[in-house]
N, C-alpha and C positions, 0 to 999 in steps of 0.2 A: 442522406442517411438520417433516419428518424434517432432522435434521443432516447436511449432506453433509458429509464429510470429504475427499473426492475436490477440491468447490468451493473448499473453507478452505483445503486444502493450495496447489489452484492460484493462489489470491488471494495468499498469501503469500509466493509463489515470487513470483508478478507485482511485488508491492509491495518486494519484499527486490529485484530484478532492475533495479528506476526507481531505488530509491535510488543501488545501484552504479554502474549506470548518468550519474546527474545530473552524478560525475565527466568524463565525458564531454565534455574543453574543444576538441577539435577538430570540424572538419564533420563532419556535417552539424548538429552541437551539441546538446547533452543535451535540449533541449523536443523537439526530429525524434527521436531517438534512441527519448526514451521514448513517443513517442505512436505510434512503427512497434513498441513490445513492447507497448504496449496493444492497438493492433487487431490480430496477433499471436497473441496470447494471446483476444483474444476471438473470433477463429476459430475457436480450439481450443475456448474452451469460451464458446456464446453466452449461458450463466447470467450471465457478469459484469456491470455495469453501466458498459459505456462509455461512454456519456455522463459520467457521476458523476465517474469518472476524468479524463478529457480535461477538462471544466472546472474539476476541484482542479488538475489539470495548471495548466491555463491562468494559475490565478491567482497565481502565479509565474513572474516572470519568468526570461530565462535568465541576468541578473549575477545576480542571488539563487541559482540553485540553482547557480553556479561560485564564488559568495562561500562557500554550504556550505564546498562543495571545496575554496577555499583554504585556509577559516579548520578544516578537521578537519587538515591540513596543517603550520596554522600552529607556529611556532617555542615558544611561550607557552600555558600552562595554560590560562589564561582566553580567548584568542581560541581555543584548541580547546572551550572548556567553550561559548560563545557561538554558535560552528558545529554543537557536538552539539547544543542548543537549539532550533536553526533547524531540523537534520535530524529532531528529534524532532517539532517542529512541522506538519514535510513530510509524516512519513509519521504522523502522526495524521491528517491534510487527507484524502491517499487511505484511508485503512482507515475512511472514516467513509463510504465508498462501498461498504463492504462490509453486506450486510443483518445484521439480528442475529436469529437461529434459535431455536427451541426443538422439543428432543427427544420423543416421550414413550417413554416405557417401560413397559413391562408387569413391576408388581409380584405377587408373591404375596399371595391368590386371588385374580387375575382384575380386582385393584384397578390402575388407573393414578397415577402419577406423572408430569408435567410439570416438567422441568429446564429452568430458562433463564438461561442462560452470564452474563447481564448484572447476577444478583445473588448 
C-alpha cells in the first residue's frame, strides 16, 4: 500500500482541529463541535475512518474534554502538567484511528525496499 501524504496530512489537520476545538465550552459544546469537523472532514475525504473517530470521540465525555480545558488553563504547573496528560491521552485515543501504511520503493537494480513508519 502506497503512503498517502495527502491522507496523513488530512488526519492531522483533523486531529490538531478536535483537539482545539474540545476548548470549545459554549453551545452547541465541544462533543457537537467535534463530531460536525469529523463528518466534515470525512466528506472531503471518505479514506478517514469515521466510525473510529466518533467512538474515540464518544468515550469522552464533554466535563472530561472541558476539565482538558480548564486544567491547560490552570493557574499551577502540575494541574497544567495533568491536563497536558489527559490531552495527550485524547489525541493518542483518535490517531490510533488512523491506519498505519507501508511505502515501497524502488531501489537500485530493480531491488525493492519496504519502509514501515512503525519501526
Amino acid at each position: 500500500m502506497a503512503l498517502d501524504l495527502d491522507h496523513l496530512f488530512s488526519v492531522s489537520v483533523l486531529l490538531a482541529t478536535i483537539l482545539v476545538v474540545v476548548g470549545c465550552t459554549s453551545d452547541p459544546g465541544p462533543r457537537q463541535v467535534a463530531q460536525d469537523i469529523i463528518e466534515a472532514e470525512y466528506e472531503r475525504d471518505k479514506t478517514l475512518d469515521k466510525d473510529c473517530l466518533l467512538a474515540r470521540l464518544k468515550e469522552w465525555t464533554d466535563d472530561e474534554l472541558r476539565e482538558i480545558v480548564a486544567g491547560l488553563d490552570a493557574s499551577t504547573p502540575d494541574e497544567r502538567q495533568a491536563a497536558q496528560d489527559q490531552l495527550d491521552e485524547f489525541e493518542a485515543s483518535l490517531a490510533g484511528c488512523v491506519p498505519t501504511t507501508s511505502t515501497t520503493t524502488t531501489s537500485p537494480p530493480g531491488g525493492t525496499t519496504t519502509i514501515n513508519p512503525d519501526n
